[in-house]
ChimeraX commands (.cxc) that place a marker at each C-alpha (Angstrom):
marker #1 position 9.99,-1.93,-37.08 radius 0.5
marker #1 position 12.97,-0.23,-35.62 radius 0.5
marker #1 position 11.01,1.50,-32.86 radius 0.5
marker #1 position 8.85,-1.56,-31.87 radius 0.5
marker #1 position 12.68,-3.33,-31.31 radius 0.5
marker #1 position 13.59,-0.15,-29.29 radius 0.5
marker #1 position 10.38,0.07,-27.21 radius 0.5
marker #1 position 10.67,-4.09,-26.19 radius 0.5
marker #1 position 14.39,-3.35,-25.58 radius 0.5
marker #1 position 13.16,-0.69,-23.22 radius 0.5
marker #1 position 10.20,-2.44,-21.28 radius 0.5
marker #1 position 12.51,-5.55,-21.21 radius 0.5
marker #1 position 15.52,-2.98,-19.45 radius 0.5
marker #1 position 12.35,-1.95,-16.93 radius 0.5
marker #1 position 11.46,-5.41,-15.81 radius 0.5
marker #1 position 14.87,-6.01,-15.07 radius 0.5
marker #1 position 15.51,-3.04,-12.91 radius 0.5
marker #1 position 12.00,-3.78,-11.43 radius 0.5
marker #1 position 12.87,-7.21,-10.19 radius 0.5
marker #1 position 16.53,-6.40,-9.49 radius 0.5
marker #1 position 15.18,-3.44,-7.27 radius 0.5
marker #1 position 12.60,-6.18,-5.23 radius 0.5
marker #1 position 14.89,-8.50,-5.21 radius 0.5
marker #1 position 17.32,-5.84,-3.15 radius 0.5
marker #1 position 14.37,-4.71,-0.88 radius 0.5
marker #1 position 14.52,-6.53,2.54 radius 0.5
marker #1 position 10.90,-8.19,3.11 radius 0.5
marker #1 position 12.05,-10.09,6.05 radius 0.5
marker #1 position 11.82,-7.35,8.64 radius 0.5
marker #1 position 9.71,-4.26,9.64 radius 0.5
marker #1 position 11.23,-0.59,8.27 radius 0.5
marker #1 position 12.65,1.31,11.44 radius 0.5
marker #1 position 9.48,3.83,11.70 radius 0.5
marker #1 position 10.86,7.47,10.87 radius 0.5
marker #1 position 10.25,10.34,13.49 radius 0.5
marker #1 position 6.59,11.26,13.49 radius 0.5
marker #1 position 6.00,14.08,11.20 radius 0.5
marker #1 position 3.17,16.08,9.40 radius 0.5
marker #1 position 2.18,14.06,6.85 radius 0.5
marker #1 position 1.86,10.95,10.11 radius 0.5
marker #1 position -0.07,13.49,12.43 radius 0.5
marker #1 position -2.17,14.47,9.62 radius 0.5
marker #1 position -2.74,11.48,7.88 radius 0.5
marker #1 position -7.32,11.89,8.32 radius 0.5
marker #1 position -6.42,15.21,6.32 radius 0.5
marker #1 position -6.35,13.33,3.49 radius 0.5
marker #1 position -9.37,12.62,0.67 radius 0.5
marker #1 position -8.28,10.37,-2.23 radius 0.5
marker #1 position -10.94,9.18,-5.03 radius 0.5
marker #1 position -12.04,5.40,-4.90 radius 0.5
marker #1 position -12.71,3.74,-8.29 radius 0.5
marker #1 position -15.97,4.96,-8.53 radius 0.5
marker #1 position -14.45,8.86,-8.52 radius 0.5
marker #1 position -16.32,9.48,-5.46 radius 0.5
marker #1 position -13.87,11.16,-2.39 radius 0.5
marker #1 position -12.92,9.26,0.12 radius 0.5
marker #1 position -11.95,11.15,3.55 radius 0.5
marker #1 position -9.68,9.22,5.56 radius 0.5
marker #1 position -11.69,10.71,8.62 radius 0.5
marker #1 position -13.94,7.89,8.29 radius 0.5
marker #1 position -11.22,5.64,10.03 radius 0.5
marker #1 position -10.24,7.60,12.80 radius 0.5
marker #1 position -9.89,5.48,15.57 radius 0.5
marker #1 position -9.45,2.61,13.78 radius 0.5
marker #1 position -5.91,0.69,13.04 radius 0.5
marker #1 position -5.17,1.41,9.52 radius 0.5
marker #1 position -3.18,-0.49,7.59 radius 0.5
marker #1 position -1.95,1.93,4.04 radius 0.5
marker #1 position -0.76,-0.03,1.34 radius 0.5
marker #1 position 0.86,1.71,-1.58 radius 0.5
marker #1 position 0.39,-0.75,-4.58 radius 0.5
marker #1 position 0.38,-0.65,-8.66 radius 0.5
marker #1 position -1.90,-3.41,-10.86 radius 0.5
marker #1 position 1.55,-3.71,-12.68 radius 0.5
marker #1 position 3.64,-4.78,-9.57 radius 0.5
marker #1 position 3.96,-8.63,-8.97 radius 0.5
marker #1 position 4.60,-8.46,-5.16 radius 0.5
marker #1 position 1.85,-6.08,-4.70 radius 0.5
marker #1 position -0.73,-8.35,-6.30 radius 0.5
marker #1 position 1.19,-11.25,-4.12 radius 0.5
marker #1 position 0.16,-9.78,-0.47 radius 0.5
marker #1 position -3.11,-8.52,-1.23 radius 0.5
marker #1 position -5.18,-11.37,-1.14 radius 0.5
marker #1 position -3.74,-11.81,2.66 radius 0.5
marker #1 position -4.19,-8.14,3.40 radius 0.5
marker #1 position -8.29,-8.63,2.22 radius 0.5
marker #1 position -8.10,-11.99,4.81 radius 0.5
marker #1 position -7.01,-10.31,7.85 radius 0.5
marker #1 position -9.44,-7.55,7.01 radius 0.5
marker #1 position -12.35,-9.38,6.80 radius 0.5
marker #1 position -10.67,-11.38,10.14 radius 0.5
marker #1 position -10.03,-8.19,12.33 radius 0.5
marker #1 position -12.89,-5.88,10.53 radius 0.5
marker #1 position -15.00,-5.85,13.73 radius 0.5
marker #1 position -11.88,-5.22,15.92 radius 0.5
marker #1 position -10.96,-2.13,14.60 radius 0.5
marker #1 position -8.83,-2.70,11.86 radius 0.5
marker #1 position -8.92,-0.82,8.24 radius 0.5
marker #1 position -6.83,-1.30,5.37 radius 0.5
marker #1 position -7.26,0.77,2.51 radius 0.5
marker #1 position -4.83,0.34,-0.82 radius 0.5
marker #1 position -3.65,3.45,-2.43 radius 0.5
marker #1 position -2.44,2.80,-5.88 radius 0.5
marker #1 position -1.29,5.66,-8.96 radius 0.5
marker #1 position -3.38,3.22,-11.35 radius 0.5
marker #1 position -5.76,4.50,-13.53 radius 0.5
marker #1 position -9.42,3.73,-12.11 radius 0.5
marker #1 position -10.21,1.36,-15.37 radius 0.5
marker #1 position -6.92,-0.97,-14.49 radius 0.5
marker #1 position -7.87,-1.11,-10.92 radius 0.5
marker #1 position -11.54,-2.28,-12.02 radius 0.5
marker #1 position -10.28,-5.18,-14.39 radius 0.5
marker #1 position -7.39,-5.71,-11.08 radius 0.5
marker #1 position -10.57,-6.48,-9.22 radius 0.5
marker #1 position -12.01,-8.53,-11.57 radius 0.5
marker #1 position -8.73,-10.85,-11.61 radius 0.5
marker #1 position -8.67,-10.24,-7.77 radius 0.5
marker #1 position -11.19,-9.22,-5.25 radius 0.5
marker #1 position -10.28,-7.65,-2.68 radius 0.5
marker #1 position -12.60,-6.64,1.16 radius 0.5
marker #1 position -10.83,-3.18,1.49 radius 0.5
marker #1 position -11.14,-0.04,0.05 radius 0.5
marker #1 position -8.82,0.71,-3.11 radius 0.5
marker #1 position -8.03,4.70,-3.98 radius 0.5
marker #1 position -6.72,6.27,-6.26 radius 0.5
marker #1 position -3.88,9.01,-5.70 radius 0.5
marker #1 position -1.15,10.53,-7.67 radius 0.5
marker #1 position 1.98,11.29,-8.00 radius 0.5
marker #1 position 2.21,13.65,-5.11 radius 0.5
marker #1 position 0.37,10.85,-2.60 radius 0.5
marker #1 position 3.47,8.52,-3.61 radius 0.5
marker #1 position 6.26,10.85,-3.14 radius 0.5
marker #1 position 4.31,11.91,0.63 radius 0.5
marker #1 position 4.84,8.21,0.86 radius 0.5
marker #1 position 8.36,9.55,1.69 radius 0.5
marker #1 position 7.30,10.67,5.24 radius 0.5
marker #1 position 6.24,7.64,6.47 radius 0.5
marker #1 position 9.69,5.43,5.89 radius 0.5
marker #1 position 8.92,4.59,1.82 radius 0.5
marker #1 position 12.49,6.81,1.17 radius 0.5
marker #1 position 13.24,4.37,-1.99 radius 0.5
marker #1 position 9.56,5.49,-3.50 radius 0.5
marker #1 position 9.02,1.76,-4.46 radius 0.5
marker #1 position 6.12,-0.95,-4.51 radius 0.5
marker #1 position 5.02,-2.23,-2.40 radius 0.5
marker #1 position 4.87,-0.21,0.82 radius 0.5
marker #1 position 2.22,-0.57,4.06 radius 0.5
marker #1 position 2.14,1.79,6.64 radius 0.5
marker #1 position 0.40,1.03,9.58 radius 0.5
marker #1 position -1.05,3.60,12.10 radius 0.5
marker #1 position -2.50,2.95,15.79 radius 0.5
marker #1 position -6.01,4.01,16.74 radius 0.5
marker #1 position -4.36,7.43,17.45 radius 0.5
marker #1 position -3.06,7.99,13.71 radius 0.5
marker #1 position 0.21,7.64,14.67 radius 0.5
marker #1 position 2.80,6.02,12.57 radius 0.5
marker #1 position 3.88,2.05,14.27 radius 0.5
marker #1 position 5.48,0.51,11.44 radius 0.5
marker #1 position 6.35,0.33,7.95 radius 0.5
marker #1 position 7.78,-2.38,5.40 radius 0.5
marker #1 position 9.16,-1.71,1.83 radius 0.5
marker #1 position 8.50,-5.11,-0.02 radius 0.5
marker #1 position 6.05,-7.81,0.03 radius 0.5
marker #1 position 4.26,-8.21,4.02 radius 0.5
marker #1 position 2.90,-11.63,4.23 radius 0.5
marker #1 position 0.02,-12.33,6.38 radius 0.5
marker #1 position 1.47,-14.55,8.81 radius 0.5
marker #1 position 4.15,-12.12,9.52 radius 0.5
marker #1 position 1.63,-9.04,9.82 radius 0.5
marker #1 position -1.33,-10.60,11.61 radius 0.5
marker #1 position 0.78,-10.72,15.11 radius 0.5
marker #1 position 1.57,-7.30,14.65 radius 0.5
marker #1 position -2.08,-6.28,14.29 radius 0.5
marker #1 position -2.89,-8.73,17.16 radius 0.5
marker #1 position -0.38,-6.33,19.12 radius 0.5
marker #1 position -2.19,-3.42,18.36 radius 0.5
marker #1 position -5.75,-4.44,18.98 radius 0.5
marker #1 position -4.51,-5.60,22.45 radius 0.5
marker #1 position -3.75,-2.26,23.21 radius 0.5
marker link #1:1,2 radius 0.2
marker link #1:2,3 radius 0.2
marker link #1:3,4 radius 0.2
marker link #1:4,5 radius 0.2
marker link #1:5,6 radius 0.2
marker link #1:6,7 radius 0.2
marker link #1:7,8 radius 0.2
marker link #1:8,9 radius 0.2
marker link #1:9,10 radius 0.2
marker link #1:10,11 radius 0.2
marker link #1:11,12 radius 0.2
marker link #1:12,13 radius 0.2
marker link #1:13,14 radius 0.2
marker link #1:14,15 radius 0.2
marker link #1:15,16 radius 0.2
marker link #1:16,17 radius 0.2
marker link #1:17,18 radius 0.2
marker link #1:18,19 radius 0.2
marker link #1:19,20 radius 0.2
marker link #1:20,21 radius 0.2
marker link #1:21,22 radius 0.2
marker link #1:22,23 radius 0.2
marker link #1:23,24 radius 0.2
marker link #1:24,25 radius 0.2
marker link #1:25,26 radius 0.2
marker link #1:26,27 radius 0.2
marker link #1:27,28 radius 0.2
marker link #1:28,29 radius 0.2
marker link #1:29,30 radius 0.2
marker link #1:30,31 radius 0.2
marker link #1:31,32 radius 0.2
marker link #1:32,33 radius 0.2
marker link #1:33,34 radius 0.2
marker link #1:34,35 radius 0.2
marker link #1:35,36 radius 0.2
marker link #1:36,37 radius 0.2
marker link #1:37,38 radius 0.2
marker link #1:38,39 radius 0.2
marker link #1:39,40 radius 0.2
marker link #1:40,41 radius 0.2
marker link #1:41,42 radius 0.2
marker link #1:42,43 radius 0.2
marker link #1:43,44 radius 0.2
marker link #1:44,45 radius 0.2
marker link #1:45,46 radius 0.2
marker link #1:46,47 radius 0.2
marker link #1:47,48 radius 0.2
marker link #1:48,49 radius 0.2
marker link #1:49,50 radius 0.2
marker link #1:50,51 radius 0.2
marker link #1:51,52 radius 0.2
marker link #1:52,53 radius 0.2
marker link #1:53,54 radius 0.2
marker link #1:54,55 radius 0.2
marker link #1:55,56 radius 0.2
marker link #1:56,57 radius 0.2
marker link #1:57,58 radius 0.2
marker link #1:58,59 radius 0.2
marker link #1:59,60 radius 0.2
marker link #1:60,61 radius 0.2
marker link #1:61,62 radius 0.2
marker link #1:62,63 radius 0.2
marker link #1:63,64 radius 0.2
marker link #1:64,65 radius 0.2
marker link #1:65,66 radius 0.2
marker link #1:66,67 radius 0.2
marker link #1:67,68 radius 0.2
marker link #1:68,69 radius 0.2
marker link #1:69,70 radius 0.2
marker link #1:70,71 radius 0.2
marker link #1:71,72 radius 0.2
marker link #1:72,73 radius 0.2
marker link #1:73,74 radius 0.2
marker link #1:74,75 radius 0.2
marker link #1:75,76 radius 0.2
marker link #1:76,77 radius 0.2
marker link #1:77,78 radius 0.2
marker link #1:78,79 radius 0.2
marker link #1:79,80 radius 0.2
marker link #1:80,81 radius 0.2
marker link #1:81,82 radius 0.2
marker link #1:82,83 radius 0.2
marker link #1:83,84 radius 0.2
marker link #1:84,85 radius 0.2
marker link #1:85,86 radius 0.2
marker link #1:86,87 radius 0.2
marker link #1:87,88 radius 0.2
marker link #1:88,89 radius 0.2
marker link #1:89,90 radius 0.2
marker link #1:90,91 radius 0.2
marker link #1:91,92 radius 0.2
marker link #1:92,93 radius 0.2
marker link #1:93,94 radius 0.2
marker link #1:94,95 radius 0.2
marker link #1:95,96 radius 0.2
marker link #1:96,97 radius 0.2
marker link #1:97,98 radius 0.2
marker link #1:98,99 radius 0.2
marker link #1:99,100 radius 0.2
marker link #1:100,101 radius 0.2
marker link #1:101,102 radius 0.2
marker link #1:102,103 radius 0.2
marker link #1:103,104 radius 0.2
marker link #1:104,105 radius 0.2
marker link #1:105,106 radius 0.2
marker link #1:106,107 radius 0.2
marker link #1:107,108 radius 0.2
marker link #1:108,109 radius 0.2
marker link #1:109,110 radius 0.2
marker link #1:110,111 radius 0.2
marker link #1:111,112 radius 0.2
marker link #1:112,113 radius 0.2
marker link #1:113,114 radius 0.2
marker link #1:114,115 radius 0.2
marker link #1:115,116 radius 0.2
marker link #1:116,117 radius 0.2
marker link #1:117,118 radius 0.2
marker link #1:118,119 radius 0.2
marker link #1:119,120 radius 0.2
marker link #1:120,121 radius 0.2
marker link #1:121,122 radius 0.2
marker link #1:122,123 radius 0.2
marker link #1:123,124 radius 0.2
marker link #1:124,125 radius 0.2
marker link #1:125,126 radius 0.2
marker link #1:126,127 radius 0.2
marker link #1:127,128 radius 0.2
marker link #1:128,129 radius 0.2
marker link #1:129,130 radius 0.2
marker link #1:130,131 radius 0.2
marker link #1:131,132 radius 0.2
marker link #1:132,133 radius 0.2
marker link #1:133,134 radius 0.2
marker link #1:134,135 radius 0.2
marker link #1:135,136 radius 0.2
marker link #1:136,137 radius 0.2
marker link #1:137,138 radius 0.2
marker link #1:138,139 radius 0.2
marker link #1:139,140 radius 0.2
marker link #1:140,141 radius 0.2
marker link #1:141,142 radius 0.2
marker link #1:142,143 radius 0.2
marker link #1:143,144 radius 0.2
marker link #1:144,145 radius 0.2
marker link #1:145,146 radius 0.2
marker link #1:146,147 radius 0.2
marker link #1:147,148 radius 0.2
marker link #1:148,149 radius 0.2
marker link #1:149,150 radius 0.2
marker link #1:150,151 radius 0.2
marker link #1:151,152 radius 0.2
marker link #1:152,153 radius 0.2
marker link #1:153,154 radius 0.2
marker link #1:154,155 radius 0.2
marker link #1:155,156 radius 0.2
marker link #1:156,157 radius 0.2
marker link #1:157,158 radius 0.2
marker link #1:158,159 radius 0.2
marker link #1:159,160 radius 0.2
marker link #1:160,161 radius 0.2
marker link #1:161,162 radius 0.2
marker link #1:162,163 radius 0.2
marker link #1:163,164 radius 0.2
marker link #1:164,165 radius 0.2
marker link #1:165,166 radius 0.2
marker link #1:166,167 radius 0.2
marker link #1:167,168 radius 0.2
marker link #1:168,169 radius 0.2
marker link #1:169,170 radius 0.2
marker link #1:170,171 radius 0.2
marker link #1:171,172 radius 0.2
marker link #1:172,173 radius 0.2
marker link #1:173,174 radius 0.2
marker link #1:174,175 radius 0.2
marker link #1:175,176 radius 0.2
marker link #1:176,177 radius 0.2
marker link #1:177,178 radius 0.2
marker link #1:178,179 radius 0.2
view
């Protein structure tokens, strides 16, 4: 009984750094984007599973606008922007524009996600290592959620740490397809 007090104790201590932590994350304004560096210039080396297990090369989006969203099925703000992220996809789809969610989820909790939530992009799976390469493109605090968006030229435009709502980001993207 003693370690069922300990573990609620625990989770309960979690939650509250969780939504302490969001609540200090600005979501008001775009991330200054970091220098370009490897992990930008490269980012159609990578190949991440979808929830299917099959690999997924990001080379199939080259010359697209893509639009990376680090996410978990356990973060609230996450599950708050997505169904405007899966909007503007199906909205700028034809003009270019890709996003793709990259979450550290087990496959089977992104499948019931989906159930709960549909979403029109394509959700991967990566680990560990994909969220600390998160890093390189301006996600320094390695917290949820993050969206990193690259121009047709996989270079690095902008970033946000926190929640991006859809009437903030669809400009933005407006900007780029212009271009």
């Amino acid at each position: 009984m003693k370690s069922g007090r300990v573990g609620l104790l625990l989770a309960g201590l979690a939650l509250l750094i969780a939504g302490i932590a969001y609540h200090l994350v600005p979501t008001g304004k775009t991330n200054d984007v970091p220098a370009p560096t490897a992990a930008q210039t490269a980012i159609f080396d990578l190949v991440l599973t979808d929830v299917d297990g099959k690999a997924q090369s990001f080379q199939q989006w080259r010359g697209k606008i893509l639009v990376l969203n680090y996410w978990a099925t356990w973060c609230f703000p996450c599950r708050e922007e997505m169904p405007g992220f899966s909007r503007l996809q199906l909205k700028y789809q034809d003009k270019g524009v890709q996003f793709v969610g990259i979450s550290i989820d087990d496959a089977a909790k992104i499948v019931e996600f989906l159930k709960e939530t549909p979403v029109s992009y394509p959700l991967l799976i990566g680990d560990m290592k994909t969220m600390t390469n998160s890093a390189e493109l301006g996600n320094s605090r390695q917290a949820l959620p993050f969206t990193a968006v690259f121009d047709r030229n996989g270079q690095l435009v902008m970033s946000r740490l926190g929640r991006w709502n859809e009437a903030d980001l669809e400009p933005r993207l407006l900007d780029l397809i212009s271009r």
